[in-house]
C-alpha positions in Angstrom: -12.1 -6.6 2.7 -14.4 -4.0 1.5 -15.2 -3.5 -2.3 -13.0 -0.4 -3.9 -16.3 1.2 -5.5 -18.0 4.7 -6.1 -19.6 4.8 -2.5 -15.7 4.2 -1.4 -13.9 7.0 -3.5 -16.3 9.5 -2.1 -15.5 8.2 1.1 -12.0 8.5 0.4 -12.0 11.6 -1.6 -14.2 13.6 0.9 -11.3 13.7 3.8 -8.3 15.7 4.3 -6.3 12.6 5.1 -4.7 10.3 3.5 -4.8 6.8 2.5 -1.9 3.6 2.9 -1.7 1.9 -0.3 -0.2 -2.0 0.4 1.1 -3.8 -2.7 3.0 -7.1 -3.1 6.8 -6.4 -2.8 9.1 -9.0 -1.8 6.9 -11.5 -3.2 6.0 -9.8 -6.3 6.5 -12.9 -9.5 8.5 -10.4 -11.2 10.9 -8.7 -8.9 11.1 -5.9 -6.8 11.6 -3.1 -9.3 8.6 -4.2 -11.0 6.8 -4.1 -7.6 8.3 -0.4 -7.2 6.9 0.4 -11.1 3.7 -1.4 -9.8 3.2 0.3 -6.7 3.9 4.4 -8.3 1.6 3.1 -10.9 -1.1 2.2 -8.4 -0.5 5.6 -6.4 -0.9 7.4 -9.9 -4.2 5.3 -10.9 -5.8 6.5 -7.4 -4.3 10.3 -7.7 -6.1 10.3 -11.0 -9.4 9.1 -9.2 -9.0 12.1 -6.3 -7.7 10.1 -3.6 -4.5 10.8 -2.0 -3.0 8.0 -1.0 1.2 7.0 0.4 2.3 3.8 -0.5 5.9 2.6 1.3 7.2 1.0 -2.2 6.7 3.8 -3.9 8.7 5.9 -1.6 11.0 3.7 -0.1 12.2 1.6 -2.6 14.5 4.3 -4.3 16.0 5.2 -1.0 16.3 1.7 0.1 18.5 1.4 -3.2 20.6 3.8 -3.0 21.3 3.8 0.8 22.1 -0.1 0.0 19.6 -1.0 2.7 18.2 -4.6 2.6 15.0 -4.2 0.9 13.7 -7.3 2.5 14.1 -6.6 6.2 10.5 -7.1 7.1 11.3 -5.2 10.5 12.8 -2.8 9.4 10.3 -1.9 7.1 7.8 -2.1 9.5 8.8 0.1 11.8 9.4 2.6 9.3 6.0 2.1 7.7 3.9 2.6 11.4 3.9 5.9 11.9 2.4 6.6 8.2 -0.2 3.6 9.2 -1.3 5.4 12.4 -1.8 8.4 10.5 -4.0 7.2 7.8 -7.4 7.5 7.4 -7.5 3.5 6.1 -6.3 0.8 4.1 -6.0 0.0 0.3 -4.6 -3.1 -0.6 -3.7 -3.5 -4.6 -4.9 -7.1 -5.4 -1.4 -7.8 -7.4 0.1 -11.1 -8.1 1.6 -12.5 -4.9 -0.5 -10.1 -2.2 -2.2 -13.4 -0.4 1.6 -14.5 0.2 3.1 -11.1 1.3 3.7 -10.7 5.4 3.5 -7.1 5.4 0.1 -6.6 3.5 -0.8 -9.2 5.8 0.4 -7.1 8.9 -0.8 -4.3 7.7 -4.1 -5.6 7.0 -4.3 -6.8 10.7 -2.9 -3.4 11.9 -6.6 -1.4 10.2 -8.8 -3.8 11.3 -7.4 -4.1 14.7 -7.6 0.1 14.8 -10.9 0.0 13.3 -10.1 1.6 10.2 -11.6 0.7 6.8 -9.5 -2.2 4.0 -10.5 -1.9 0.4 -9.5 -4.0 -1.9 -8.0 -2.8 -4.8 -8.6 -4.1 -8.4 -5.2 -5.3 -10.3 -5.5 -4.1 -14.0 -2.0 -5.3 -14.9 
């Protein structure tokens, strides 16, 4: 995983794209409207920093909730989540509490490096 530095932002600011942002959700230590609270936070810290990035939690969790769809149907999720994966220019991956245990960082990380696209990590500042 590449390192989310100054080289990187100007990478990732200097596009018209946009960026996938994969944080811990399911197996997120404190739950998974922490993980949503987490994930808009993360969105908001790399808005703030110029880069546009789409992060499923943030987005879906709140429709998840009140469509009463199971929030941890992996496949669901997934398939869902693909098309805004094909589109993106790369991968950012929030180094959170439980990311090394979650599938679908896990997938997704496999999904950019399989299409030859760039993973940064990202720093957790908690």
């Amino acid at each position: 995983m590449l390192k989310l530095d100054a080289p990187a932002l100007v990478q990732m600011t200097s596009g018209a794209g946009y960026w996938y942002l994969a944080t811990a959700y399911s197996k997120h230590p404190a739950g998974l409207d922490a993980a949503h609270e987490m994930a808009c936070r993360a969105v908001g810290a790399l808005r703030s920093l110029g880069v546009v990035a789409f992060s499923p939690i943030a987005h879906w969790h709140p429709v998840g909730r009140l469509l009463g769809i199971n929030p941890l149907d992996h496949d669901l999720w997934m398939e869902i989540d693909k098309p805004m994966m094909e589109g993106a220019e790369g991968l950012i991956v929030l180094c959170s509490p439980g990311w090394q245990a979650s599938r679908g960082i896990a997938v997704e990380i496999d999904f950019f490096r399989e299409s030859c696209l760039p993973v940064y990590g990202m720093p957790y500042a908690g």
